[in-house]
N, C-alpha and C positions, 0 to 999 in steps of 0.2 A: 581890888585884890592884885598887889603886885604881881603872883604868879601866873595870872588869868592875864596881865595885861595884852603881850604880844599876840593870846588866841582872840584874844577881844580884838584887836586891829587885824587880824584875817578875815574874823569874822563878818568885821565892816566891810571889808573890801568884797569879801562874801554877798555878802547883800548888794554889793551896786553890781556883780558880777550878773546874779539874780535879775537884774534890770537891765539885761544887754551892756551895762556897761565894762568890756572885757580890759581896757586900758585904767579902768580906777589904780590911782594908788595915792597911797598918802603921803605929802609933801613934806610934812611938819606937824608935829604933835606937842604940846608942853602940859603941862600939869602945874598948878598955883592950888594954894591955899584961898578959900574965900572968907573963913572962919576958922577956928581950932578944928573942930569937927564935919568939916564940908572941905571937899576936892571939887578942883572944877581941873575939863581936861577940854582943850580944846583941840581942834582939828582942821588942817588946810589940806584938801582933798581935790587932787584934778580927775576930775569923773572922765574927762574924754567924750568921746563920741557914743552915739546909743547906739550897737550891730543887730542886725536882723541875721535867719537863718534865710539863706538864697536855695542853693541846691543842698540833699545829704544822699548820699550813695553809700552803696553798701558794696564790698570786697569780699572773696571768701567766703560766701554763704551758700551751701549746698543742699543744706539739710530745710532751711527755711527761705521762703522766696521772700524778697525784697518788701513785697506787698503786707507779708504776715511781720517783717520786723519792723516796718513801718506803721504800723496799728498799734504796737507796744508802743515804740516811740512819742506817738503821736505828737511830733512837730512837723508842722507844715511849713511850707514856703510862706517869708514874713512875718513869722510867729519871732518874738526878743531873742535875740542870742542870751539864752538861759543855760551857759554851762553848767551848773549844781542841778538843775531839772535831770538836766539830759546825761548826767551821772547819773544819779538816784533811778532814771528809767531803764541804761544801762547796763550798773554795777549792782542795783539794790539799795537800801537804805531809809527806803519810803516805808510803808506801812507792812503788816507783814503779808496781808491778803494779796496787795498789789504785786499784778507780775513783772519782771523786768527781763530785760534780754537775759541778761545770764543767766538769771532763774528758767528761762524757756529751754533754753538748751541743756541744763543740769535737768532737766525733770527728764529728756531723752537719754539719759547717762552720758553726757558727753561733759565730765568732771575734768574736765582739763581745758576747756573751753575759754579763750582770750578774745576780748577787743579793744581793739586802739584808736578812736576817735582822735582826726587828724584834720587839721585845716588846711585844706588843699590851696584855697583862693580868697582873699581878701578886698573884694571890690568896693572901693566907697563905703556905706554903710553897710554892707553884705559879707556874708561869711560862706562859703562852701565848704562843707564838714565831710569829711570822707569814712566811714567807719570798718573801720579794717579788720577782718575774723582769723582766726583760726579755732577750727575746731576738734583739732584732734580726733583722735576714737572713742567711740565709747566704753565707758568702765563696766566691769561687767562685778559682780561682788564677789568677794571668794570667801571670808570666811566671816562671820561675826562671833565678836567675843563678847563675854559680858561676865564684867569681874567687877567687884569691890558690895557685892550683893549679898548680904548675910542676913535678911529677913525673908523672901520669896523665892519658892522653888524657883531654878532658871528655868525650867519649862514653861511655866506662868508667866514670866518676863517675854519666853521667848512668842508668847502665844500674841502680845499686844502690839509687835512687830508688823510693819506691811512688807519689808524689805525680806529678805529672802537668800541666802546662797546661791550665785546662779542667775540673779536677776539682773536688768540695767540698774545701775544706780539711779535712784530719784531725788533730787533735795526735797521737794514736796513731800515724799512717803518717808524721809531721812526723820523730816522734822513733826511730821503727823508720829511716827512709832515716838520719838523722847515726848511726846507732849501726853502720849497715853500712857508709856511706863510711868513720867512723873502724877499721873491723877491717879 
């Protein structure tokens, strides 16, 4: 699929990234006909070196001690320089049960909540990751609306709610109340 092609070539590079390889990139690509009906695509790829993680520290973190974001995390020293893990552990995008930093601190209402994962130090095969917070204040709720409802009383809507006027904001209880309004 022509249109798919260029997310198909991040995606590659995706994947060696996934394997510590942070310097992949592709040198040359071409595309032939092998038949009317068959594409062949080839690929000259300099993978680079394999990175490990060495040190990761944390900045800006007040609310959670180093130790508890470091169990979210869970990469150790030596573990592949996995940038797409250590997003997805980060930012979210794994499963939905799984927690990630951001999700730890949006369930304390802290809905403004940023991090900046930063390579401090590039030793040989070694990476020193620095992850940078801020965390703003917490969001407190002010009002909930709920419109476009022309079958159930809103009291009924409003009863299958865990969130609350008044409360922290939670992603967790954000996304537990829409999962029980929609059953």
């Amino acid at each position: 699929n022509e249109k798919e092609y260029e997310n198909d070539k991040r995606s590659l590079i995706s994947a060696f990234n996934e394997a510590g390889f942070r310097d992949a990139r592709i040198i040359k690509d071409s595309m032939y006909y092998i038949e009317p009906n068959r594409l062949a695509i080839d690929f000259v790829i300099d993978e680079g070196r394999q990175y490990y993680f060495r040190n990761v520290t944390w900045t800006g973190n007040s609310v959670y001690s180093s130790d508890v974001l470091n169990n979210i995390l869970m990469i150790k020293k030596g573990d592949v320089y996995d940038v797409v893990t250590m997003e997805k552990r980060l930012f979210g995008g794994g499963k939905q049960n799984e927690y990630d930093v951001s999700k730890l601190y949006r369930d304390k209402g802290y809905l403004f909540f940023s991090i900046q994962p930063v390579e401090l130090n590039i030793a040989g095969d070694s990476v020193d990751v620095e992850m940078r917070i801020v965390e703003g204040k917490p969001a407190t709720l002010n009002n909930i609306v709920i419109n476009g409802n022309d079958l159930t009383n809103e009291r009924v809507v409003r009863r299958q709610l865990f969130t609350r006027p008044g409360y922290l904001f939670s992603q967790s209880d954000f996304e537990r109340s829409i999962r029980e309004i929609a059953s």
